[in-house]
N, C-alpha and C positions, 0 to 999 in steps of 0.2 A: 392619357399619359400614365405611364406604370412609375412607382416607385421601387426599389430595388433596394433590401435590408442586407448589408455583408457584414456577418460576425468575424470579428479578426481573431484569430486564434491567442491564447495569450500566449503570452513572450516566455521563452522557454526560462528564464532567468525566476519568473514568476513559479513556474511549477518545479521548479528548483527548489524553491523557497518552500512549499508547500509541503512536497517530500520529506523535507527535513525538518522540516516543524513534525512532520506526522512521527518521525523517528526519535526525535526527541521524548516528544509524550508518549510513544509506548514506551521507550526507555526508564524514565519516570514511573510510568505504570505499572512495570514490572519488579523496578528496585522497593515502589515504596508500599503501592496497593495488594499487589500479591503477596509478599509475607506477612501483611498485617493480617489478610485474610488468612492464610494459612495460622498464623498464631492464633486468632479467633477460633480458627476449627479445632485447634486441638485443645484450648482451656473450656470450649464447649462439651468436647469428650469427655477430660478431665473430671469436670463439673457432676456430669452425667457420671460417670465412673463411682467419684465418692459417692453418691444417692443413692447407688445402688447395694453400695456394700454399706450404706449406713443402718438399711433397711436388716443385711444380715447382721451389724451387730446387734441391733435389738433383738432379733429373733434369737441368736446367739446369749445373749443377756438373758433372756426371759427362759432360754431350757435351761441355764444353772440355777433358776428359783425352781424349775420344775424338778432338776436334779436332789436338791435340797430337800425339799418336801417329799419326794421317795423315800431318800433315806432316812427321814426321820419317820417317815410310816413302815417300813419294814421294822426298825427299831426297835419303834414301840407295839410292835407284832411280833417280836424275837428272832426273828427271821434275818437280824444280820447285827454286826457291829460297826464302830468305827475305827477298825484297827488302819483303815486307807486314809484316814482324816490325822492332818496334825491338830492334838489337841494343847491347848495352854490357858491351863485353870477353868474357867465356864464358856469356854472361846474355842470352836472348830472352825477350822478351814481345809482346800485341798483344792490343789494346782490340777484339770484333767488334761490328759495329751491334747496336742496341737492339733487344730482341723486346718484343712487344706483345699482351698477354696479353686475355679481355677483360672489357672493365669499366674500358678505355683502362688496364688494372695494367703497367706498362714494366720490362722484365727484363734487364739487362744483366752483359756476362760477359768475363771479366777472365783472361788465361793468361797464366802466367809459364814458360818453361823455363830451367830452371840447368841449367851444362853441357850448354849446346843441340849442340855437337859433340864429347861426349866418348860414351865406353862405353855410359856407364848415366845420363843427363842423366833429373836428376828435375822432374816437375811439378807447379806447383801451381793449380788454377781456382779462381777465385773466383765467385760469382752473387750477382746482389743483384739484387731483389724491391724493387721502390720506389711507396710507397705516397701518395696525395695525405693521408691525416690519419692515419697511422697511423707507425708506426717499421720503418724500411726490417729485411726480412729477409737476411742475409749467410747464405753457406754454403759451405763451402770443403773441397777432395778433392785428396789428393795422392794420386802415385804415382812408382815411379824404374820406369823401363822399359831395356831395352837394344835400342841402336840399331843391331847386329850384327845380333839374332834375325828371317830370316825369315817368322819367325811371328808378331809385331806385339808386342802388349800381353801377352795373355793364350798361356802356349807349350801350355795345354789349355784345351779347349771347357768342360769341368767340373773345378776339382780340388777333394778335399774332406781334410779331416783325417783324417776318419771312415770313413765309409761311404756309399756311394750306391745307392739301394734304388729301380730302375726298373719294377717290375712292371707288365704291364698294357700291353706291346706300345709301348714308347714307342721313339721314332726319334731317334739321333744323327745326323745329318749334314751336308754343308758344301756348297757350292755357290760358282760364278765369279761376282762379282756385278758386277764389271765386264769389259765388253764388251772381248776380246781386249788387257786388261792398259790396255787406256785409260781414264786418269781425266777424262780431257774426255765421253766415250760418256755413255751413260743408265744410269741404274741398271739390272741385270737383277735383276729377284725370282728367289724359287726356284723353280726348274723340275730334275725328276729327271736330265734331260741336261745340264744344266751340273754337275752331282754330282760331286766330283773324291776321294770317300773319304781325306776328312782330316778327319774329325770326333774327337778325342780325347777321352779320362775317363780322371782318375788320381784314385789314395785313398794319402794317406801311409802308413796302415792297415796292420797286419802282420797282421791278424785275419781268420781261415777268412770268405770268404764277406762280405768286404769290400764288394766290387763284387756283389750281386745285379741282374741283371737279367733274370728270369725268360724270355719270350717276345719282350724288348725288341733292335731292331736296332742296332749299332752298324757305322758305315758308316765304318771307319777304326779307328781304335788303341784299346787301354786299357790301363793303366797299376797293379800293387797293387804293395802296400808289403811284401808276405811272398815270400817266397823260391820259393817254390812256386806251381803256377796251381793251387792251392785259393783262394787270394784272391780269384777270380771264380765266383762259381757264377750259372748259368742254365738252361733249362726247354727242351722243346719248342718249333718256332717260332721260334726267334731268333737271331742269330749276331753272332758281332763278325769284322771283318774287311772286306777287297773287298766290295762291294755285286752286281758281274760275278762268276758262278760258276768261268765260265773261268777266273778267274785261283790259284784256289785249286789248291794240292796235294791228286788223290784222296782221301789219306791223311785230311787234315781234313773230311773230308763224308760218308763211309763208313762204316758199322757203327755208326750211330749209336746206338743201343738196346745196343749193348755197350760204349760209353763208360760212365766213371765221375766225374760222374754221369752217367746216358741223356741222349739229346739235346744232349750240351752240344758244339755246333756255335762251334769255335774255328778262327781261319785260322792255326796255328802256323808253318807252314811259308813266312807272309809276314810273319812278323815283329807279327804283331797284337795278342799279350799280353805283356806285357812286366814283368819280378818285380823282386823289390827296390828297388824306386820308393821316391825318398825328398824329401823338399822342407822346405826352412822356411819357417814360419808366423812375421810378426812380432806379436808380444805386444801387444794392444791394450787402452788402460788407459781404463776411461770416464771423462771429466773429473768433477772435483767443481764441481755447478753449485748453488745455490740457487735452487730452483723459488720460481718467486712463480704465486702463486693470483693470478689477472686479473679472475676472476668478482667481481660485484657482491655484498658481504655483503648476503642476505638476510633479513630480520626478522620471523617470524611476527606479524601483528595482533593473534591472539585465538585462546582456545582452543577448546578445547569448549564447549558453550554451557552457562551453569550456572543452578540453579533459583533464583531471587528470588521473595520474598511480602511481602508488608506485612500489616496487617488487614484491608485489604475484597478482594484479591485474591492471585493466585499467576500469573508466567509466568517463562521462559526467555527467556535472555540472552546476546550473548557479550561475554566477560570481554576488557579488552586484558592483558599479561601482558609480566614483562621477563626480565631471565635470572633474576631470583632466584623467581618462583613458577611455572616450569615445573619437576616432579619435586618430589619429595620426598627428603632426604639419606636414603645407603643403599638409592636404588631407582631403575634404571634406568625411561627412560619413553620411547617413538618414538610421534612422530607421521608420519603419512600425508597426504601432500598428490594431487591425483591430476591432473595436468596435460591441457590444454586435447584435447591428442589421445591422451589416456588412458593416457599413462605415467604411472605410480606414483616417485612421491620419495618416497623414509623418512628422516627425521630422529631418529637417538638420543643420548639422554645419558645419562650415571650420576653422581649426586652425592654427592660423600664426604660419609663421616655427622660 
């Protein structure tokens, strides 16, 4: 005996019903899910946008210190004045024309020097990032410099609190970059013949092995904080000191494999290491800010899709849902969202029981 299974088709009344249910939820889907997404992408941009230019106002900031410090080194070289600076009483400043970033974004930059003729006249620049619908970004870099020192801003090419750890054959050096001390000339890039062996590195560091520079060249001085030249250790390959052999003492480049340690090729006898280096560091306290989140609070639609039945049938569904029926109290619950170019977002929560 055969038994004989007839699917009855469902009733057209039924798939009625389904179409428009389907219509509705994309209806839904479109009014509420897509602009939220869309507003997402574009406070994501946004976001992304200020980071970018926050980065140019520091940079921006940090050339009116670098501006600063020129013109008090031509100065006090005679080589110019400040008849471009408003002065009032021991106080310079001076407005420079506007830069123009692009995307027509206009960046202007603002120097003040106090005690623009004393010892140690401190600076301060301002940058501001000026936006047509957005709120202008400021950012602001002080320094005190002294207008005695030969050696501009900075009296080492590197200094650290710590330690400096050059492995890997790396090059200090300095070079003339203006043409025969003229600041009207051309800029000269680096070329090894203008090289004048003044590149410096100091470590405030009292600690063996401070300054590591393995195989790395130092084309001029270095500078540790310990009493002893254990402070420096380096390898085969590499020296600190004159860049010209000539100029070195025998003594410093001989027997090298019976140095302690081998190879450590020092110019002593010209003054190249130099011990009990000591510097202060000013204590820098990060401000108390309140961070505000910018981004657009997000609202899940719907969850998982859940199973509905009636009597003449059964399908799936997705549910909408608010903060109170996602999770269960006492149990953590993440969802995954998986974004358009396939990064993964996780959303979790835990609800007190």
């Amino acid at each position: 005996m055969h038994t004989f299974r007839i699917n009855r088709p469902r009733p057209l009344r039924q798939q009625g019903s389904a179409l428009l249910l389907a219509m509705i939820f994309s209806s839904i889907l479109a009014v509420v899910a897509i602009p939220t997404y869309l507003k997402l992408s574009q406070n994501t941009v946004a976001l992304a946008y200020r980071a970018h230019y926050n980065v140019a106002a520091v940079n921006l900031a940090e050339s009116g210190i670098e501006y600063a410090v020129h013109t008090i080194s031509e100065v006090v070289a005679g080589r110019s004045d400040w008849d471009d600076w408003t002065v009032v009483g021991n106080d310079a400043s001076i407005a420079l024309d506007s830069y123009t970033y692009v995307g027509d974004i206009t960046g202007t930059l603002s120097i003040y020097i106090i005690g623009y003729q004393s010892e140690a006249p401190e600076v301060l620049s301002k940058a501001t990032i000026e936006f047509p619908n957005q709120a202008d970004i400021e950012k602001y870099m002080y320094a005190q410099i002294s207008s005695s020192s030969s050696r501009g801003l900075f009296a080492y090419g590197m200094l650290t609190k710590n330690s400096i750890n050059a492995g890997g054959g790396v090059v200090f050096d300095s070079w003339i970059s203006g043409a025969d001390q003229d600041s009207s000339a051309a800029f000269q890039f680096y070329d090894a013949s203008l090289s004048r062996d003044s590149a410096s590195i100091a470590t405030a560091s009292t600690a063996a092995g401070a300054i590591d520079l393995g195989s790395s060249d130092v084309y001029g001085t270095a500078a540790v904080g310990s009493s002893e030249n254990s402070g420096l250790t380096m390898g085969w390959g590499g020296h600190v000191g004159p860049r010209d052999a000539s100029l070195w003492h025998p003594s410093d480049s001989e027997h090298l494999e019976l140095k302690d340690p081998k190879g450590w090729k020092v110019s002593l006898e010209t003054g190249a290491l130099k011990t009990g280096f000591s510097a202060s560091f000013e204590d820098i306290t990060a401000p108390d800010l309140e961070l505000t989140d910018l981004r657009y609070t997000y609202q899940l639609p719907y969850t998982d899709r859940q199973k509905k039945s009636n009597a003449s049938s059964t399908w799936y569904e997705n549910v909408y849902v608010n903060q109170e029926t996602i999770g269960s109290p006492g149990r953590a619950r993440c969802l995954s969202l998986i974004h358009l170019s396939s990064n993964r977002m996780q959303f979790c929560e835990s609800k007190a029981t």
